[in-house]
N, C-alpha and C positions, 0 to 999 in steps of 0.2 A: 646476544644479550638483549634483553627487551630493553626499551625506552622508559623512561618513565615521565607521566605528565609532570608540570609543575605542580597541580592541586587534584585530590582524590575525586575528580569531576564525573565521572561516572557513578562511583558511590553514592554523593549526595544527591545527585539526581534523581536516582531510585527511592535514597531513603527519603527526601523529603515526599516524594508520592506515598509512601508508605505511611510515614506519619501522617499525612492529612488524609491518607484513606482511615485510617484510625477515628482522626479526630471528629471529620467528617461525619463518620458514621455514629455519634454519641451527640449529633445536634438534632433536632427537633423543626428549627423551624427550616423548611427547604431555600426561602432567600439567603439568609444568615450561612447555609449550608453552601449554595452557591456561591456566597462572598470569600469566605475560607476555600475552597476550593479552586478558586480564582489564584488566592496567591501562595497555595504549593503549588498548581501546576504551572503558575509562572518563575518561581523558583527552580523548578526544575528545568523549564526552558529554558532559564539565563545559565544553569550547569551544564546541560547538555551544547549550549551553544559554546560554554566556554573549552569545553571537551572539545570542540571540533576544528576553534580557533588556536589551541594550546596544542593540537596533534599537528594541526597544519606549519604551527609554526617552527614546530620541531624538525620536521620533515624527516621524519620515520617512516618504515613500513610497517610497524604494529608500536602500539604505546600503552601502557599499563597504569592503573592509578598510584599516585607518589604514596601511599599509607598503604598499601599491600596490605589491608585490615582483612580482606576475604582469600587471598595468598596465604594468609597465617592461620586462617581455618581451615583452609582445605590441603592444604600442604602447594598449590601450584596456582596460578594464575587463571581466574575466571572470567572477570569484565578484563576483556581486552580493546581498541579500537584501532581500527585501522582504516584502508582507503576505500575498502564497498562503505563502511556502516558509518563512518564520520559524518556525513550530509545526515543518515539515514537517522539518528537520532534529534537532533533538532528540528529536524522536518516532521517526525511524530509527535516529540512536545508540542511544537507550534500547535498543528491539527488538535491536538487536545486541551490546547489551552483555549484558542479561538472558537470551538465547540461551545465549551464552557461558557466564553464569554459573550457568544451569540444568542445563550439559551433565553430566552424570554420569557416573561412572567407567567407566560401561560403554561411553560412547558416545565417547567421548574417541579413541579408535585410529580411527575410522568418519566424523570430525567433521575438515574442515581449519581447526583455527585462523586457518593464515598467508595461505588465499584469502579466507577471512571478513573479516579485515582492510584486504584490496586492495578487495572487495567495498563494502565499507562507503565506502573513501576513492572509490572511483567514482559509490557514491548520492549522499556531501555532496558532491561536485564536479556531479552534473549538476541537484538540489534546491537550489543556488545561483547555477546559470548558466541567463541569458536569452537567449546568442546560437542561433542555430536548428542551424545546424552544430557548436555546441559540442555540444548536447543531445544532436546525432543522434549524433555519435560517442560521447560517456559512454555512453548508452542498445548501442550498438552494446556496448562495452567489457561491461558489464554483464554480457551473454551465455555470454561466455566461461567462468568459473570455473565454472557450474555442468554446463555440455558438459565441463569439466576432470574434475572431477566425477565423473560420468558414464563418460566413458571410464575411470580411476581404478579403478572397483567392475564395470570389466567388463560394464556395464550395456548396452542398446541404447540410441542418440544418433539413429537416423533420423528422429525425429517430431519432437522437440528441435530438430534441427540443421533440417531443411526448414521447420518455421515459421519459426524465427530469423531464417535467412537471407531467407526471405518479406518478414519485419517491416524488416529492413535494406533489401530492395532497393527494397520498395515505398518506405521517407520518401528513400533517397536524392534516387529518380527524382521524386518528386513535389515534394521541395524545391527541385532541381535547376531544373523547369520553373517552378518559382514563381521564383526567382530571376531568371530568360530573360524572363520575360512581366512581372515587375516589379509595382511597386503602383500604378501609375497608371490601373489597368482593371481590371476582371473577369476573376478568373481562368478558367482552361477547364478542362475534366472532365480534362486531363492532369495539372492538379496535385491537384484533389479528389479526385478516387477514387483513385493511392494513397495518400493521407494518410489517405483511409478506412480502405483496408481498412490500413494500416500498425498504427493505432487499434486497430483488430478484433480483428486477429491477437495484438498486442501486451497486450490486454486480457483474453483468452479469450470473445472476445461469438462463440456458438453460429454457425457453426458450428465454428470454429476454437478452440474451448476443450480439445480431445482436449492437446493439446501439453504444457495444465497438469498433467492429471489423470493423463499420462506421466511429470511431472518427481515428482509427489509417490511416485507408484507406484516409484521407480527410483531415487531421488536420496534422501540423508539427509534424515531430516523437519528439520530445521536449516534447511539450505540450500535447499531447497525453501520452507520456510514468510518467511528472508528475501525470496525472490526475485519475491516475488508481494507479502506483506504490505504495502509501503510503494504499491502502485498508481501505478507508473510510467506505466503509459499513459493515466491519468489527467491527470499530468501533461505528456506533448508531446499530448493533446487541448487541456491550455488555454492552452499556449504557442506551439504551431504549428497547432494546426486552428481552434480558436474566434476566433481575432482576424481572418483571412481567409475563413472559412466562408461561404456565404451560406445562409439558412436550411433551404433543402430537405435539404444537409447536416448540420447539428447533428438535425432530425428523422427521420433518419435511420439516423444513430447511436442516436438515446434509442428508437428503435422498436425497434431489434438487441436493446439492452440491456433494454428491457423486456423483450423474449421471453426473454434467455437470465436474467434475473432468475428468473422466474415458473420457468422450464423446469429449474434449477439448483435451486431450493427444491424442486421436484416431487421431483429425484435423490435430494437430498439423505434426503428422506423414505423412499428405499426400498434406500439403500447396507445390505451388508452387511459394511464393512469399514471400519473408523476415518479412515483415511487421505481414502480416496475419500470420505466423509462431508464431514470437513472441506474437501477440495477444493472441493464443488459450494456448502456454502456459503460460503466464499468467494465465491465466484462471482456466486453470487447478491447477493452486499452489494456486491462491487467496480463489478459491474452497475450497481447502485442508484445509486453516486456518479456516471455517467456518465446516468445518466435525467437527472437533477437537473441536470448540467454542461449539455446541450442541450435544457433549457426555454428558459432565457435567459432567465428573469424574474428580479427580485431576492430575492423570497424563496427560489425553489426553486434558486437558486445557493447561496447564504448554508446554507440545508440542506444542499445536497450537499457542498460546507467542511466542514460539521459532520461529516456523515456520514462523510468520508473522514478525516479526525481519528479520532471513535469507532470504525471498522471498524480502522482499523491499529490502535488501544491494544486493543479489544477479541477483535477474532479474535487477532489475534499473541498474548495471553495465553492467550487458549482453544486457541491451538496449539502454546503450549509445553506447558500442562496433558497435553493428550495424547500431547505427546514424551515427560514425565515418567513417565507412566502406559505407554507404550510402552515404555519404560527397563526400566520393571518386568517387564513381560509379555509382550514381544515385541510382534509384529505384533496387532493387536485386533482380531478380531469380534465384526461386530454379530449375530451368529446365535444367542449365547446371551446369558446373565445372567454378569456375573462377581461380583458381590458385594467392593466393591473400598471400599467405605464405610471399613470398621472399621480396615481396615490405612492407609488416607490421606485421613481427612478433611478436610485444608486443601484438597488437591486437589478433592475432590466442591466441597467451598466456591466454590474459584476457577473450575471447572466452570462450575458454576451462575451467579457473578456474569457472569464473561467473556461466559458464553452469554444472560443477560438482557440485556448491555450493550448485544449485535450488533443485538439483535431492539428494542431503546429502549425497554425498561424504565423507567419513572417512577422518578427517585432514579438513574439511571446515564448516563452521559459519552454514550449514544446516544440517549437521550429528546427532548430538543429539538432535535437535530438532524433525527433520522426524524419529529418534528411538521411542522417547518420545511418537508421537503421532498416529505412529503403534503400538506400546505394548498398550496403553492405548483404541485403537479402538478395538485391538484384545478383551483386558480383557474385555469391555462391551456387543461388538458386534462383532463376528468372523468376518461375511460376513464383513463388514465393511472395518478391517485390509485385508485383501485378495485383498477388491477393490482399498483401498489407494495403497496397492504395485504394484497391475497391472497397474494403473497411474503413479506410479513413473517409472514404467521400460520402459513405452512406450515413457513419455518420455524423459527419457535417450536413447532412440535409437532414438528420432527425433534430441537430440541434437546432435549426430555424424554423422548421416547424415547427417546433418543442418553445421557440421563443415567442412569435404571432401567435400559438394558441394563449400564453399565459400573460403575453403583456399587450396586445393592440387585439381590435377585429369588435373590440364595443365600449360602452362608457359602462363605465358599475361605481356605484351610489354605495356607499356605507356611512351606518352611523356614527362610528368611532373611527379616529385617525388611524391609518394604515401608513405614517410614513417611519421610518428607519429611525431606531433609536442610535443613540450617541456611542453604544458598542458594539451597535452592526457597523455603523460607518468607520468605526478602527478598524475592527477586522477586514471589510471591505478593502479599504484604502492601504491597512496592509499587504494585502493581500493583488491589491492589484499593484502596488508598489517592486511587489516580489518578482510577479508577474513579469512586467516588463523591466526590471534590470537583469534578469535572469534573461531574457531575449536579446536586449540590447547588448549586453556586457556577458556573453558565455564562454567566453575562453577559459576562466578558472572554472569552472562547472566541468567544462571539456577532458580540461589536463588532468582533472582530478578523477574522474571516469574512465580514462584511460589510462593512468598507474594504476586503479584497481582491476584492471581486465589484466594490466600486464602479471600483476600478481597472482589470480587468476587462472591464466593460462600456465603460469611458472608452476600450478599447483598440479594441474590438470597434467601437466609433459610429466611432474615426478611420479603421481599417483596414478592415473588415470590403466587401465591395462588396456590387452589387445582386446577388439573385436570379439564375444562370444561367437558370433552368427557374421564372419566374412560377408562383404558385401564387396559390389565393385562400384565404382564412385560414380556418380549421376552424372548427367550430363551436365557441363556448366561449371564444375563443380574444381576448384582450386583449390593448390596445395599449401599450406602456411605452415 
């Protein structure tokens, strides 16, 4: 028997993004546009948080909204929540509220409020639904605003629009066959390999990460930093590939993502342009949660929860930092010093925290998580652990370079104030607030990451079939 919330808090969440994408998009002036959009997607925050505090409190393993108003449409239950996606929705409102409220006068004419809000009502609809075709259409839906986008600023959409369409047609067709062959067998390479590469492509795992490092270069850093941050493909990996997978595919995946982990931290280390910086590490962390997703052990799942948690609180603030600092200065290179200390300290501050966060800083929201899911790489796969850590440390050296070049190394003179307006320092402050109680205080973070792995795995032992392609087990390599 499902649970049900006390209050329809998934519903509202959605609909009030939907309503204010509406309303939004019938205003004229872009401040006025940003004020209303401020408070639907702060509306939405306080449901989705309430969603998560009303599932927690229940102490369920899936919870349903109490108005079954889209159960009485569809004949069966669609917004579900449970222990993966409970964090996983207020942690996307957040990033879109604070987005929002970070955008600055200048960027405001540049930035669409009223797709930001359809945007958002599409992640809390597909971070609450478990049906497989629901996923694949929201995931599908998804797409669209930032090709909108895109076309909008006159920009080029051919790299954009061919992987897209790639990622669509591949889980179509692979879902498709999975459906025809049913669960009662082993599936065949027609349904795993494209759900692989659907994964891949959807993920930016090398070779197919060009399509990211296009949308950042071409698209508003806004729009671009929501549309990667939350790690969608993270999630249809553990709701349509890990529960039917047989293992040669989950190591197959964590092999991709290892390479483009290591290979993305390398980038990272010798970009000469802000943007393309923070793309590759991204990259590199979004990597790292899909290492951990295809160990399939309990602790280096349990880490990669973590991790995928701390990467979205932590890059999303390190990438609004540099929207902030973009606002200022336009586009940024890394080619010189800018000396940017003196006129925005909080920023160097948030800089610096966001960027220890990424890399699991002792005392930050990424610390136990990145232990979790090196002990847990080491215990099944040494090489593995060795390679997660040469990624981390690389980069940790891009982000200090990445910091001397934009804040110290000279004085720079401007004739208008460059210091932090009064809803960068909320965000900020929230945000490094988060930061360290999530570091200091992880134990509920912890247990609650690991009832979803436990659920999980319980899925994976019913569904999961044998081995297409036998293998014999690696060196190292333990039995659970």
């Amino acid at each position: 028997m499902m649970t049900d919330l006390h209050l329809p808090w998934l519903e509202l969440a959605i609909v009030f993004c939907l309503i204010g994408g509406l309303w939004v998009g019938r205003l004229r002036n872009p401040h006025v546009a940003r004020n209303w959009s401020l408070v639907f997607s702060g509306l939405a925050l306080i449901a989705a948080t309430g969603a998560w505090l009303d599932f927690d409190f229940l102490d369920a393993v899936q919870a349903d909204d109490s108005f079954h108003l889209l159960h009485h449409l569809a004949g069966r239950e669609l917004l579900i929540i449970d222990e993966l996606s409970a964090p996983l929705l207020p942690l996307a409102a957040l990033l879109y509220f604070l987005t929002g409220l970070a955008t600055l006068h200048t960027k405001v004419r540049r930035f669409s409020f009223a797709w930001n809000l359809v945007s958002e009502a599409i992640l809390l609809a597909m971070f609450s639904c478990t049906e497989a075709w629901g996923i694949i259409g929201l995931l599908s839906l998804g797409t669209i605003p930032p090709y909108l986008e895109l076309r909008e600023r006159g920009k080029p959409t051919h790299v954009y629009i061919i992987h897209m369409a790639l990622f669509i047609l591949l889980l179509v067709v692979g879902w498709t066959f999975a459906e025809i062959e049913g669960t009662d067998r082993p599936h065949t390479l027609w349904v795993i390999v494209p759900l692989l590469g659907a994964i891949l492509v959807r993920s930016g795992i090398a070779p197919f990460h060009c399509w990211m490092t296009d949308l950042f270069e071409h698209a508003s850093f806004g729009t671009a930093l929501l549309f990667v941050t939350p790690i969608a493909g993270a999630y249809a990996a553990v709701r349509l590939v890990m529960p039917i997978a047989p293992d040669w595919v989950l190591h197959s995946i964590g092999l991709a993502s290892l390479f483009t982990s290591v290979y993305a931290a390398g980038m990272a280390l010798v970009q000469i342009e802000a943007r393309r910086f923070f793309c590759y590490l991204f990259l590199s962390h979004s990597a790292l949660v899909l290492v951990g997703l295809e160990i399939v052990t309990p602790m280096a799942l349990t880490g990669a929860l973590c991790v995928w948690l701390s990467v979205g609180m932590a890059l999303g603030g390190f990438g609004l930092t540099l929207r902030a600092l973009e606002a200022r200065r336009g586009r940024l290179s890394l080619t010189h010093y800018h000396g940017l200390y003196e006129h925005t300290p909080e920023l160097a501050i948030c800089f610096v925290l966001t960027g220890l966060a990424s890399v699991g800083f002792p005392g930050t929201v990424g610390f136990v998580g990145t232990e979790l899911l090196v002990d847990g790489a080491v215990e099944a796969y040494p090489y593995i652990g060795v390679a997660v850590v040469v990624a981390t440390a690389l980069n940790g050296v891009a982000l200090v370079k990445t910091y001397f070049l934009l804040f110290t190394g000279t004085s720079y003179t401007s004739a208008v104030s460059l210091k932090i307006r009064t809803r960068e320092r909320f965000a900020v402050l929230l945000l490094a607030a988060l930061i360290l109680a999530g570091g200091l205080y992880p134990q509920p973070g912890v247990l609650s990451r690991h009832r979803a792995v436990e659920a999980m795995l319980r899925d994976r032992q019913r569904l999961a079939p044998s081995p297409i392609i036998p293998s014999a087990p690696h060196h190292g390599e333990h039995t659970h």
